[in-house]
C-alpha positions in Angstrom: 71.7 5.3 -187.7 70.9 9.0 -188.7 67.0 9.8 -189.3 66.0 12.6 -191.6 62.8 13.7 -193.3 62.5 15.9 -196.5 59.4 17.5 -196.6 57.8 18.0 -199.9 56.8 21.2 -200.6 52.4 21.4 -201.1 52.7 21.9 -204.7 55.6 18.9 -205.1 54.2 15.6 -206.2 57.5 14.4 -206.0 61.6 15.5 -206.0 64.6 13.7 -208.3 66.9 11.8 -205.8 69.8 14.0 -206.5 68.5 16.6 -205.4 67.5 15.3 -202.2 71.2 14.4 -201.6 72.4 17.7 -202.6 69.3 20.1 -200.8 70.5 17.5 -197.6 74.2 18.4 -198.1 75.0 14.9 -198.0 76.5 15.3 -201.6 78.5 18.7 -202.2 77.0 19.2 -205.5 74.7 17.9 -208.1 78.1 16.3 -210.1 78.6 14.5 -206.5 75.0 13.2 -205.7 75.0 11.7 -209.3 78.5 9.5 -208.3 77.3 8.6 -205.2 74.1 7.1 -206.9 76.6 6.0 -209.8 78.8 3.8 -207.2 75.4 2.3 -205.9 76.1 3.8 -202.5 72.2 4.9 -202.1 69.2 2.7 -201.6 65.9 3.4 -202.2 63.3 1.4 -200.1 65.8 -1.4 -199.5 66.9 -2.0 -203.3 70.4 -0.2 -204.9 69.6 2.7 -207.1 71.4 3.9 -209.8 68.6 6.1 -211.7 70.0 9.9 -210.7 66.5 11.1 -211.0 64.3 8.6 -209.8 61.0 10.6 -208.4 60.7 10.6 -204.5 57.5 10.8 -203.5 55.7 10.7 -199.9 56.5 7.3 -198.3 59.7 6.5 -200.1 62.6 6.1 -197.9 66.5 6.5 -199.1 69.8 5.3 -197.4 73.2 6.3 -197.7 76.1 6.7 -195.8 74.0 5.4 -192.5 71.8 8.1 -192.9 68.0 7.5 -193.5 65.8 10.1 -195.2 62.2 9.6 -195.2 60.1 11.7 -197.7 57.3 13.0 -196.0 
């Protein structure tokens, strides 16, 4: 398995999901990212996730596709 961290930025409380995939290039584009979370191909923290633009803040950790993203 692939590990990744997205940093958030000092003034980011948290980032939408979707745009994690899309800033990580693991989806193309925002219209991607939103079917991959569509098809319940992402987890957050263990558990499916379907909402598009769930926050992701420090701690949370997302997997898709074997890769694992940790928001630090």
């Amino acid at each position: 398995m692939e590990k990744q961290n997205f940093e958030l930025r000092n003034n980011e409380e948290f980032v939408e999901l979707n745009k994690i995939l899309k800033l990580k290039q693991i989806a193309q584009t925002g219209g991607h990212a939103k079917i991959l979370i569509e098809d319940g191909l992402v987890q957050v923290n263990g558990e499916v996730e379907f909402r598009k633009r769930r926050k992701m803040r420090k701690g949370d950790l997302i997997l898709i596709e074997g890769i694992e993203i940790e928001i630090v």
